[in-house]
N, C-alpha and C positions, 0 to 999 in steps of 0.2 A: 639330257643324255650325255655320260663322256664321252669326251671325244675318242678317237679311235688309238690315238697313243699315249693316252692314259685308260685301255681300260684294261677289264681284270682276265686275270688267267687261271687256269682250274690247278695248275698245279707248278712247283719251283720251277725255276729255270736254271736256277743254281749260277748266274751270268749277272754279273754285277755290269752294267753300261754307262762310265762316267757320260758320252756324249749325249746319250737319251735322260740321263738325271739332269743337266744342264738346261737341255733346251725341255724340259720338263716345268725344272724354275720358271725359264721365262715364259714359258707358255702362262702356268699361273697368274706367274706377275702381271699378263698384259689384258687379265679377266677381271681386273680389280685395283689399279693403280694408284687411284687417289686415295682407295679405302685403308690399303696396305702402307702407302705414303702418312699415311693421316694418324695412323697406328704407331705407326715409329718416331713421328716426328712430335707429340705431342710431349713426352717424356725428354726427346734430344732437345727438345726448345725450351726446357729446366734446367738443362748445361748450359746454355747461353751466358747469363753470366760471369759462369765459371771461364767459362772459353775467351770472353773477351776479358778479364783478367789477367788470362794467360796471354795473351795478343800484345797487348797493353806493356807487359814487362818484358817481354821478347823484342818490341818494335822500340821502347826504350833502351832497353840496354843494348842493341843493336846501335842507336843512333848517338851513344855514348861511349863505343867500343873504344879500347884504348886509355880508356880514364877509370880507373875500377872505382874511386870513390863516387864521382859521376853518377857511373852504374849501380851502385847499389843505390842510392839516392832513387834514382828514378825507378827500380824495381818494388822499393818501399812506399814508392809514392802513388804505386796503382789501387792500393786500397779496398774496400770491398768482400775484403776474405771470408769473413766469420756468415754475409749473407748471403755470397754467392755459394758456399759450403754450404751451408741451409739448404740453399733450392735447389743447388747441385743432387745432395743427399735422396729430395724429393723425387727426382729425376729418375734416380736409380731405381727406387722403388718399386716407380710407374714402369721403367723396363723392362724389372720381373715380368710384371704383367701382360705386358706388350709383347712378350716373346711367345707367352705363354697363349696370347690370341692370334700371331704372325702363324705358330706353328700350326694351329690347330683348324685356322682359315685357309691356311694352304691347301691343307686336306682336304675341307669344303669345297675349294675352288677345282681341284686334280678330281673330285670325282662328278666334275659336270653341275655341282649345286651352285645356286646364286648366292653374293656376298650375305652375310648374314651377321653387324658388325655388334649387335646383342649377344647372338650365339658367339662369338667369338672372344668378345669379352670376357663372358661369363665363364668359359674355359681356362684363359686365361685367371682369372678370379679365383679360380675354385683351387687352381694349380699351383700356386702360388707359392706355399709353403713347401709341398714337395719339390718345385723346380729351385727354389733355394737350395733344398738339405742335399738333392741331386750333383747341382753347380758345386757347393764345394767339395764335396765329397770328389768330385773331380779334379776341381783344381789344386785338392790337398795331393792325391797320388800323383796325376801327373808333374804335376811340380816341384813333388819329393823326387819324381824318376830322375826328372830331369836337372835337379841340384847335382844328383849321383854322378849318373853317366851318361845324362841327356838321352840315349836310343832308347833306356826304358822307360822315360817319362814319354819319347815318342810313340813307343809302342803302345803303354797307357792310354793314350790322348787320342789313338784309331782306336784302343779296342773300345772306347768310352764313347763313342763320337754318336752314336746313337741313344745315347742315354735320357736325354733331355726329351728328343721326340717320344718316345718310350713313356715317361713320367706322363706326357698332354694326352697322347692318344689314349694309350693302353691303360693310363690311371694306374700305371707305377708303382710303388712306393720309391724311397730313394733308394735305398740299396738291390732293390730288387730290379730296377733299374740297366744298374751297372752288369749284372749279370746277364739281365737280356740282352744289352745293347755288345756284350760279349760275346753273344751265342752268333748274332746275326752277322755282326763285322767277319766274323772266321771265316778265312778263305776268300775275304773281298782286302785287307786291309792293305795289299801294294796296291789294289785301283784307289782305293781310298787317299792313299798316300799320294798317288798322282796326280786325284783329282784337289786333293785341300792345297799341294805347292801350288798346282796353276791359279787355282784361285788367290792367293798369299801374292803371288808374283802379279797378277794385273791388278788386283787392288792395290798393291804400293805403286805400282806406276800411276794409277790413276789416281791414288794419294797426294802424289810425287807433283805431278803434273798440274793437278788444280791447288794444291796448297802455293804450289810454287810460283805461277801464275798472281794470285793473293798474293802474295808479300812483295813483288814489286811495286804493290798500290802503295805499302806503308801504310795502309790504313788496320789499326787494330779492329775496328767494326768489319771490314770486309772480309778480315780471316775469319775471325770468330763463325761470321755469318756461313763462312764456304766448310770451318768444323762444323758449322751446323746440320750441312748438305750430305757430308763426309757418313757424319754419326745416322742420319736418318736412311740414309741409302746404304750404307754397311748394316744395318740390326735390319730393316727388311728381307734383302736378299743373303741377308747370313742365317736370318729365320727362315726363309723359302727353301734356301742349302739345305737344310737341317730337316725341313720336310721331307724333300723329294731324295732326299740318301736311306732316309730309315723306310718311304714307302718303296723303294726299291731294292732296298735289300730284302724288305719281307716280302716284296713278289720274286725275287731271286730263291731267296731259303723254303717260302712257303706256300708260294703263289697264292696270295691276297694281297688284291690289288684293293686301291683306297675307297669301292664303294660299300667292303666290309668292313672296311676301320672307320670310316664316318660314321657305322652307326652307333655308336657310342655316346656319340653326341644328341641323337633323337631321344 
């Protein structure tokens, strides 16, 4: 059974609630954590070498500052590139995938159902290619807005911001997509705005704070390992974000809460 602040209601409410989308997240999150954990980190632990490459020539040229022949020496000397590029590449891949099962478990989890991390793959799987052609097709507009004049690549990037959930749940196409996730942001896009700063602004702190922490070890394994922590808990909870806005904008706009959008999945 949902719980009682996730269940559904007969009709909009028309009231987008950044605070109840939030603790919505972590309500999720805390029905499934290793599973959700397990999902993201499988793909960000593909980075790893790429990461500690990167560590390696930062923690180098750091410790050679002031000598630039030095430093380029020791930047060239990290080595690695063309495999960690390989398995980086592999990474990304697995991503796709991974977002495309973060998004769509969320939903399982917000309407009361037990993990299900076949079902969730398989989601993720099947979605794959439309959450590609989705992603850029996003990232080409808002990107073009914001070369321009930056507010309307802002504006782009809220009216977009449900697009992706759109593509997993509702089986999307790409462009069709954008248009939903158009229809649903209207009329929420300042909460939305408020809600994606606050989120932008503690995650850098908490970037800030544990990166930062890392590098006084000097140890290139020790960063790498804490981007490892960085990348796996940012794509979790950026995929749980990305649930619990688009299941609450459609109970805002249309009141269908998520025990009508899981069925899709049966």
């Amino acid at each position: 059974m949902a719980d009682t602040a996730l269940s559904l209601t007969s009709s909009g409410t028309d009231s987008f609630q950044v605070g109840a989308t939030i603790n919505q997240m972590f309500t999720a999150f805390s029905k499934a954590p290793l599973q959700l954990l397990l999902i993201a980190g499988v793909p960000a632990l593909l980075h790893l070498p790429a990461y500690l490459k990167q560590m390696s020539i930062m923690t180098a040229v750091f410790r050679h500052s002031g000598d630039p022949q030095a430093m380029a020496m020791a930047a060239q000397s990290a080595g690695g590139g063309f495999l960690a590029s390989l398995v980086s590449f592999a990474g990304s891949i697995l991503s796709i995938i991974a977002i495309g099962a973060l998004i769509s478990g969320s939903f399982q989890l917000m309407s009361g159902e037990k993990p299900q991390l076949s079902s969730w793959m398989r989601s993720g799987l099947s979605r794959f290619w439309a959450i590609i052609g989705a992603s850029i097709l996003v990232s080409l507009g808002a990107g073009l807005g914001m070369a321009l004049l930056i507010v309307p690549g802002v504006i782009l990037a809220l009216m977009w911001s449900a697009a992706i959930p759109s593509c997993v749940i509702e089986r999307q196409g790409p462009i069709k997509c954008l248009g939903r996730s158009a229809s649903l942001t209207k009329g929420h896009r300042w909460a939305l705005l408020g809600l994606f700063v606050l989120v932008v602004i503690v995650a850098l702190i908490l970037y800030g704070v544990v990166f930062g922490l890392l590098f006084l070890t000097h140890s290139p394994t020790a960063m790498a390992i804490g981007l490892l922590f960085v990348a796996t808990v940012g794509m979790t909870f950026g995929s749980l974000l990305q649930a619990s806005v688009f299941r609450n904008l459609r109970l805002a706009k249309e009141g269908i809460g998520t025990e009508e959008v899981v069925a899709v999945f049966e």
